[in-house]
C-alpha positions as CSV (number, residue, x, y, z in Angstrom):
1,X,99.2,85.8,103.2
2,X,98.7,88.9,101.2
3,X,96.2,88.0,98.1
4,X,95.7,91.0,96.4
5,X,97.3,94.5,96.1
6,X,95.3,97.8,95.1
7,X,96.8,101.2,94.6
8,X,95.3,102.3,98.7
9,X,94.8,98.1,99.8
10,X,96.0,95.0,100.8
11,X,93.6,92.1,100.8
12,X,95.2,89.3,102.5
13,X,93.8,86.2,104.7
14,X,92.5,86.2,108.2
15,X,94.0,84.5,110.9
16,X,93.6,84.4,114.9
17,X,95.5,87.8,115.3
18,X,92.6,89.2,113.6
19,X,90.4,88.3,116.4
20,X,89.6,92.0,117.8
21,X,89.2,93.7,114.3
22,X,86.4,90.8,113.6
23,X,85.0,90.9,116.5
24,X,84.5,94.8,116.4
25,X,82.9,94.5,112.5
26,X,80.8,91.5,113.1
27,X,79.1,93.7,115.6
28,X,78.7,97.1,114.1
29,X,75.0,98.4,113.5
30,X,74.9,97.9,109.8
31,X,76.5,94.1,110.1
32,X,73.9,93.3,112.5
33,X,71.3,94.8,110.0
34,X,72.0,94.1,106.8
35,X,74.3,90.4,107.5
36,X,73.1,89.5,110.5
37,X,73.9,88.4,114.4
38,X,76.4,86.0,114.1
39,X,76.4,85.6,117.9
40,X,80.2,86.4,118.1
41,X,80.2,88.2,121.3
42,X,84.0,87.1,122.7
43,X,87.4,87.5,121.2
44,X,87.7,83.3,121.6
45,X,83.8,83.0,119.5
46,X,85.6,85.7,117.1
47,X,88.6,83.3,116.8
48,X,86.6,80.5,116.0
49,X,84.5,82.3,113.8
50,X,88.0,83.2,111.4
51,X,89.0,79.2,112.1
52,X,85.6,77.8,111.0
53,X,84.6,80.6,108.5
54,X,87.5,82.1,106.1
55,X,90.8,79.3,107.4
56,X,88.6,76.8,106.6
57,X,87.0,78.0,103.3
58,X,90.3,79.2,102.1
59,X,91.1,75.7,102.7
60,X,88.4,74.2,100.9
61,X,87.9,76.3,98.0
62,X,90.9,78.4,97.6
63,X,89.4,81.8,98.4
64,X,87.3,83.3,101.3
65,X,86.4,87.1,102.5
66,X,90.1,88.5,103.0
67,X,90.5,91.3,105.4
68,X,91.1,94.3,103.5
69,X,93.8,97.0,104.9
70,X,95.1,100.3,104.5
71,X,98.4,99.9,102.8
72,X,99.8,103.3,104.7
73,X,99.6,102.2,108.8
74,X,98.4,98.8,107.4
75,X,94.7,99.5,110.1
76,X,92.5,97.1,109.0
77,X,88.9,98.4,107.6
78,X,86.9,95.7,106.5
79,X,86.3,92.1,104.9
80,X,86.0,91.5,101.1
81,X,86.3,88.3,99.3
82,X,84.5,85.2,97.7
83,X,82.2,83.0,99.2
84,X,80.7,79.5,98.3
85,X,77.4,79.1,99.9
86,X,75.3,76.0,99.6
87,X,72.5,78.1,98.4
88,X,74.2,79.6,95.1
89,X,75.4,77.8,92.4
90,X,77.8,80.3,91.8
91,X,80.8,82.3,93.9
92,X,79.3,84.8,96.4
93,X,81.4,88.2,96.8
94,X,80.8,89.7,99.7
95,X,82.3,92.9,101.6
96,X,81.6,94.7,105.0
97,X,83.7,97.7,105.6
98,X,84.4,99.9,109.4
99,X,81.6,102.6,109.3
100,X,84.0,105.3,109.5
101,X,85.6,103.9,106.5
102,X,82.9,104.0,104.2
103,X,82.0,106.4,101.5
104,X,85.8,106.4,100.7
105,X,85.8,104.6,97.7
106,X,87.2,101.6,99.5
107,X,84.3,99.2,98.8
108,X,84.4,99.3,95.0
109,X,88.1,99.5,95.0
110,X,88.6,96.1,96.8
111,X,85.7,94.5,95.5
112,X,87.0,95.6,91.7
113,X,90.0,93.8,92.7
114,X,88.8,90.4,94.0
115,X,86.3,90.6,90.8
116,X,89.1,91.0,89.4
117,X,90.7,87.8,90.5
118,X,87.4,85.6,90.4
119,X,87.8,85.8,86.7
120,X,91.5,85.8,86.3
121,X,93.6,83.5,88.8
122,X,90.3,81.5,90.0
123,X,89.3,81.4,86.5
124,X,85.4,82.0,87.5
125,X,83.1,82.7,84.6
126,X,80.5,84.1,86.9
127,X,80.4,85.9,90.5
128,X,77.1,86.5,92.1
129,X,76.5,88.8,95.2
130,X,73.3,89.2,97.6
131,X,72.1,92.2,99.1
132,X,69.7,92.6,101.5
133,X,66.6,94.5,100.0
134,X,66.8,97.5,102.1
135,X,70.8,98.1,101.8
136,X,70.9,100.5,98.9
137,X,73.8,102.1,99.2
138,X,75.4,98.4,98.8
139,X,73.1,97.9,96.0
140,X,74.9,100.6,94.1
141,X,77.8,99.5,94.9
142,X,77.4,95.8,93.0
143,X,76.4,98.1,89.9
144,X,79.3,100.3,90.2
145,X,80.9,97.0,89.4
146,X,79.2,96.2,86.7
147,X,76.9,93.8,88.4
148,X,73.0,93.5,87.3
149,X,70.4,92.4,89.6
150,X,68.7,88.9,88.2
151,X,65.9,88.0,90.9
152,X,64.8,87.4,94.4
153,X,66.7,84.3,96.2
154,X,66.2,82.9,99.6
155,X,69.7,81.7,101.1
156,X,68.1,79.9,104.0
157,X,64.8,79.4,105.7
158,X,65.5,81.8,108.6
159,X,65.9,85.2,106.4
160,X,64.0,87.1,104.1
161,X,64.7,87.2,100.6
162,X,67.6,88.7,99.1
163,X,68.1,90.5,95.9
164,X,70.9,88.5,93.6
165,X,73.2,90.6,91.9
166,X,75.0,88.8,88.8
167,X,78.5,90.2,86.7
168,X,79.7,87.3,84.2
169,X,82.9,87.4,81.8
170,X,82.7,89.0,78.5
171,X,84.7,86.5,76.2
């Protein structure tokens, strides 16, 4: 189900056809270093991970991380969306793009979008992200969007603190 259209993208839900393209980004270099091993090392763990992950949090909550596409060949490049993490009071936006994708102008334009519709059709009033200390070229990212850094947060007992970026509505 397609979500959200931008003037290059298509941001639409995952489902078990997606298996391969999430299996390939879950286990690129900077997933593993800046998200972290999921241990999703089969097409049937990467189907499970989409069942259990976005399906069910689309589900439950009404959004997830969509997989983001080019709208000419329709190759999909990435993940961007909303999360809801036990750890936040607020919506999480996350995003993870194919390396040879990035540095296109990609990121920000399908973030800008789901930001977008955090505020307008999910009628958020606040949309948080995290960002692992070292990743600065996401960090610039969450301010091309207008997002400010707040503080340190741990998001659960295994990981090192993150930085919490923070954009909320102007009313």
């Amino acid at each position: 189900m397609i979500i959200l259209e931008t003037e290059r993208l298509l941001l639409r839900t995952l489902d078990q056809n997606d298996a391969p393209f999430y299996l390939r980004l879950v286990n690129e270099p900077t997933w593993l270093q800046y998200i972290g091993n999921r241990g999703v090392t089969t097409l049937e763990q990467a189907r499970m991970a989409i069942e259990n992950g976005p399906m069910q949090m689309f589900r439950q909550y009404g959004h997830c991380l969509y997989l983001v596409q080019l709208k000419q060949g329709g190759d999909p490049i990435g993940l961007c969306g909303l999360l809801k993490r036990d750890s936040l009071d607020d919506i999480d936006l996350g995003y993870a793009l194919l390396p040879e994708y990035v540095g296109c102008g990609y990121t920000v334009e399908a973030a800008s979008a789901v930001l977008q519709y955090a505020f307008s059709a999910l009628d958020k009033r606040r949309v948080v992200a995290i960002v692992a200390s070292e990743n600065v070229k996401s960090m610039r990212v969450l301010e091309r969007l207008g997002m400010q850094f707040e503080r340190l947060v741990s998001v659960d007992t295994q990981t090192a603190q993150v930085r919490l970026y923070a954009i909320a509505l102007q009313e």
